[in-house]
Wavefront OBJ file of the C-alpha trace (Angstrom):
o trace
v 0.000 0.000 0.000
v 1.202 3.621 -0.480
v -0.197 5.706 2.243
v 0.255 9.612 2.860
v -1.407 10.014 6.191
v -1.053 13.920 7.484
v -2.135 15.157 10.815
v -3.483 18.586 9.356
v -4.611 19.964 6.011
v -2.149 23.048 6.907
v -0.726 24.499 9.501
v -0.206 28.201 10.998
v 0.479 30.328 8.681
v 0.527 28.089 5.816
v -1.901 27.424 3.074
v -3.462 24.095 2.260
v -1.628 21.212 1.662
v 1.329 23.904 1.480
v 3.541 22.672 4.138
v 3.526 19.107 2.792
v 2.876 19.433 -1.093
v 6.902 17.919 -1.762
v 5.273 14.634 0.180
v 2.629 14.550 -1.467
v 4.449 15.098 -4.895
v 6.183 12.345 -4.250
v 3.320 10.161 -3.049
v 1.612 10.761 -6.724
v 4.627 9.294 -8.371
v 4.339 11.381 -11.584
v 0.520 10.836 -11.511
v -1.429 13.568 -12.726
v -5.124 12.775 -11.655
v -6.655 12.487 -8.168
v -10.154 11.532 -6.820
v -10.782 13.799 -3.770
v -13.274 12.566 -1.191
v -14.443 16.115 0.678
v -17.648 14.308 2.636
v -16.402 15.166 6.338
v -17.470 18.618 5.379
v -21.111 20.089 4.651
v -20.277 22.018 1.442
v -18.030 19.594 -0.871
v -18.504 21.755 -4.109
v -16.269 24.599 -1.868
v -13.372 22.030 -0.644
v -13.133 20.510 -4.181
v -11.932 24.224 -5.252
v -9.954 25.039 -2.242
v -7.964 21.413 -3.170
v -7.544 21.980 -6.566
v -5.706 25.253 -5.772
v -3.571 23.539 -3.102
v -2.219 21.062 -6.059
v -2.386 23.089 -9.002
v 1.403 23.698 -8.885
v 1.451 19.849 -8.997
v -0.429 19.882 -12.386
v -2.708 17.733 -10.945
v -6.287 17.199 -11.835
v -8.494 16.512 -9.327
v -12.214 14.974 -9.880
v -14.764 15.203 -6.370
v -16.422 12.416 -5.639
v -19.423 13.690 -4.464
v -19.648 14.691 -7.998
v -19.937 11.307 -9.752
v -23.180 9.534 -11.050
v -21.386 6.267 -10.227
v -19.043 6.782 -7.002
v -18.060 2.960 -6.828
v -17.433 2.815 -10.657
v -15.430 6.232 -9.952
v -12.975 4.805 -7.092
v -12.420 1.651 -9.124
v -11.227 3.695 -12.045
v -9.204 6.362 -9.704
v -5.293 6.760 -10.230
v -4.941 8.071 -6.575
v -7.174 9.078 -3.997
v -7.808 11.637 -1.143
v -9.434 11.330 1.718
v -10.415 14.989 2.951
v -10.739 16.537 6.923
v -13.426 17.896 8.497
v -16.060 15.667 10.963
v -14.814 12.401 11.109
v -18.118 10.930 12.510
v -20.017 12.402 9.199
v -17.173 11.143 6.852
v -17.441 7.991 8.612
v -21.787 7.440 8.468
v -21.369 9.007 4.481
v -19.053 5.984 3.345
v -21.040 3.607 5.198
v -24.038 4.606 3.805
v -23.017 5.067 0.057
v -21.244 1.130 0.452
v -17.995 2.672 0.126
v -15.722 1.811 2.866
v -15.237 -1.929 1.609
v -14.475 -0.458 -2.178
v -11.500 2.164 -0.913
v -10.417 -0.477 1.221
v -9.671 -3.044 -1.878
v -8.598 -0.168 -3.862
v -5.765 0.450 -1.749
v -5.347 -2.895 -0.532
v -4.896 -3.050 -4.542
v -2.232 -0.543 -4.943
v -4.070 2.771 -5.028
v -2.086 5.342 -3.088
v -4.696 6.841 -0.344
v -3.963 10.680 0.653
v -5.804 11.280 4.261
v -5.886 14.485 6.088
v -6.861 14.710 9.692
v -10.495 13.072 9.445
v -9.276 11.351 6.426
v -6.304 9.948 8.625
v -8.397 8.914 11.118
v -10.911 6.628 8.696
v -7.539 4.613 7.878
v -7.172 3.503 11.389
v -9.378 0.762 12.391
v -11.574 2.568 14.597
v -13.023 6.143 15.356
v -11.733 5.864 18.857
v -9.079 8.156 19.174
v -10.565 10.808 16.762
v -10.931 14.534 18.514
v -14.238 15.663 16.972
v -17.368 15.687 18.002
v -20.185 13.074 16.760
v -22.688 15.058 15.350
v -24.188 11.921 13.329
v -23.861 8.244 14.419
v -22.069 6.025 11.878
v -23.323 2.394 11.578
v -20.404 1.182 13.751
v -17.350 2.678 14.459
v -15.234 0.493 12.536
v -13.046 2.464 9.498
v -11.250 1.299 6.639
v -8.203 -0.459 8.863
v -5.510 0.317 6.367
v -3.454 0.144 8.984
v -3.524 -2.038 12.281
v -3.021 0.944 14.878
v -4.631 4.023 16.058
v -3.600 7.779 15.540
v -4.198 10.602 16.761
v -4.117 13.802 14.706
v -3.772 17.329 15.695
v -2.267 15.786 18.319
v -1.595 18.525 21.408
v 0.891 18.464 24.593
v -0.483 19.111 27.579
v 0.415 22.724 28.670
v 1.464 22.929 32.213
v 0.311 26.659 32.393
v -3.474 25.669 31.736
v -6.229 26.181 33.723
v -8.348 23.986 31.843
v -10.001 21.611 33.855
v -11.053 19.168 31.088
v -8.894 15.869 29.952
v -5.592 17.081 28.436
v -5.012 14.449 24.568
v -2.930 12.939 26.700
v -5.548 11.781 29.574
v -7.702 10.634 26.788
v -5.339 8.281 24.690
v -4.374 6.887 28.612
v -8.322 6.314 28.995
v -8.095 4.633 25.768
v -5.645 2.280 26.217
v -7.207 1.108 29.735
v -9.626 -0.272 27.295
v -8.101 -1.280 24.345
v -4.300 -2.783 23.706
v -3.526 -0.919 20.429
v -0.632 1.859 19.910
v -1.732 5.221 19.518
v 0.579 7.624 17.462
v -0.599 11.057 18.054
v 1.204 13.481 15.482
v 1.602 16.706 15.541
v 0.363 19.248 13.055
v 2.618 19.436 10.568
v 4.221 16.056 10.570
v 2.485 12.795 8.612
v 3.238 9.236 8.408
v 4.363 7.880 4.860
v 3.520 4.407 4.315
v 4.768 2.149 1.428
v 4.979 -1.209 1.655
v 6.044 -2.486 4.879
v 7.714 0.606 5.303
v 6.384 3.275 7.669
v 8.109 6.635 8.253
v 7.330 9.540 9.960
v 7.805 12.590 8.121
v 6.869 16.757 8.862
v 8.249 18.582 11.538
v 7.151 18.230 14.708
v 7.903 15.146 16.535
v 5.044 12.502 17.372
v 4.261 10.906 20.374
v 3.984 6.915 20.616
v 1.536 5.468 23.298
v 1.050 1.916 24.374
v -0.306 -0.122 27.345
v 1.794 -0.677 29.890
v 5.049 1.672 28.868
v 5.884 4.972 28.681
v 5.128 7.270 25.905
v 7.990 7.889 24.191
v 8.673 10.945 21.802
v 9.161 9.860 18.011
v 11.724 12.020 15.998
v 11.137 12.590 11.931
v 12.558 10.364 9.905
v 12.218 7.452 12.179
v 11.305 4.169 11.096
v 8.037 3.373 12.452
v 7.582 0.051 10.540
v 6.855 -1.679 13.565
v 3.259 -0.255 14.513
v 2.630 -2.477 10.873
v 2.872 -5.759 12.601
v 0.689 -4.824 15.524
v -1.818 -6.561 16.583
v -5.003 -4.537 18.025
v -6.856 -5.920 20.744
v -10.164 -3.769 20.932
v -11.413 -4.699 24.316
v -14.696 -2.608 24.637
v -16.991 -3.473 22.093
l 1 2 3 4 5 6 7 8 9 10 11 12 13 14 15 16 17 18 19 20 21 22 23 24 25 26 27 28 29 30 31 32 33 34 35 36 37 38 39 40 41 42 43 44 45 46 47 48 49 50 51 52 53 54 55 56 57 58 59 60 61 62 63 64 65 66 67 68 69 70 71 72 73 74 75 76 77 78 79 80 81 82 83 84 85 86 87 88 89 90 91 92 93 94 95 96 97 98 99 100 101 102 103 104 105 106 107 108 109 110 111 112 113 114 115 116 117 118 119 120 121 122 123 124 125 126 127 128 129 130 131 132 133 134 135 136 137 138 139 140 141 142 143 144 145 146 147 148 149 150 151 152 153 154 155 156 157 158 159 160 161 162 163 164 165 166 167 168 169 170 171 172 173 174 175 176 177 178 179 180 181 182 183 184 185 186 187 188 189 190 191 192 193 194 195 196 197 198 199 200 201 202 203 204 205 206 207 208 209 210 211 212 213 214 215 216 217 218 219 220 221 222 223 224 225 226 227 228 229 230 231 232 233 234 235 236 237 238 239 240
């Protein structure tokens, strides 16, 4: 599989896609034509345009989904694909409803190179589980494409020592999580993605990530590292 899985769609003071558009150049591998997936959002006619700025200096092409007659004839035919952010819950309930989750998930499984952004990242996990956002329409089940066999976290936050917020820091509610379930939880920061190919896994971006399992202590993850791994995990969803 060829995976580009980014924490953000930008960061501060950076446009779309700008801060990682060399990694995702090199995730299309010369490929000039991308299906775009913008359904974790309300209006997908307005985040079709806003991606087809972010990779015009690609020369890429990029078709919405949302737009096709035949969406499952339309991912089978796709050079590439891209999974936008936004809710994950309504991403979630709109490619269980349309029958598409078992489609993308042969299409990569295939060879397709999948593009996720936040929401999109989450989807490729197994589960919604460690997703931040809010869930403003049930999905059938929480279960999500499982492209890959661990959990992360985007937009992933350090606690700040300074707060006076008395709510669960991120890092309260991974622990939570893992007194639950026995699967790793990467939370990455904005600004840094994992690259997947093969059995290769890779964190890119700058900042750091932060690696959570049960039982041990979280342990920072520079760029660059080889997080190959988290690919040979094997979850252990406790809480059904």
């Amino acid at each position: 599989m060829e995976l580009l899985l980014l924490s953000s769609s930008a960061t501060h003071g950076t446009g779309f896609l700008e801060h990682a558009l060399p990694a995702v150049a090199d995730w299309l591998d010369g490929r000039d034509r991308l299906l775009f997936i913008p359904c974790a959002k309300r209006d997908g006619d307005a985040y079709l345009q806003v991606v087809r700025s972010a990779v015009a200096p690609l020369g890429v092409a990029v078709d919405g989904l949302h737009q096709e007659p035949d969406p499952v004839a339309a991912l089978r035919r796709a050079a590439a694909l891209f999974v936008g952010g936004g809710n994950t819950f309504r991403l979630l309930s709109a490619l269980q409803r349309t029958g598409l989750v078992e489609v993308i998930r042969e299409r990569v499984q295939e060879g397709m190179p999948y593009l996720g952004a936040s929401a999109g990242t989450n989807v490729a996990c197994p589960s919604l589980r460690t997703s931040n956002d809010m869930p403003i329409v049930p999905p059938a089940s929480f279960e999500a494409l499982g492209l890959v066999p661990f959990q992360i976290n985007p937009h992933y936050v350090d606690p700040d020592p300074r707060s006076t917020h008395m709510g669960e820091t991120r890092d309260e509610r991974i622990a939570e999580f893992l007194e639950e379930n026995d699967v790793p939880v990467l939370g990455v920061r904005e600004g840094s993605w994992l690259r997947i190919s093969g059995d290769q896994a890779v964190l890119g971006g700058q900042p750091d990530a932060r690696l959570f399992t049960r039982n041990a202590p979280v342990r920072e993850v520079a760029g660059g590292e080889d997080l190959s791994f988290l690919l040979t995990s094997e979850p252990r969803y406790d809480c059904r």
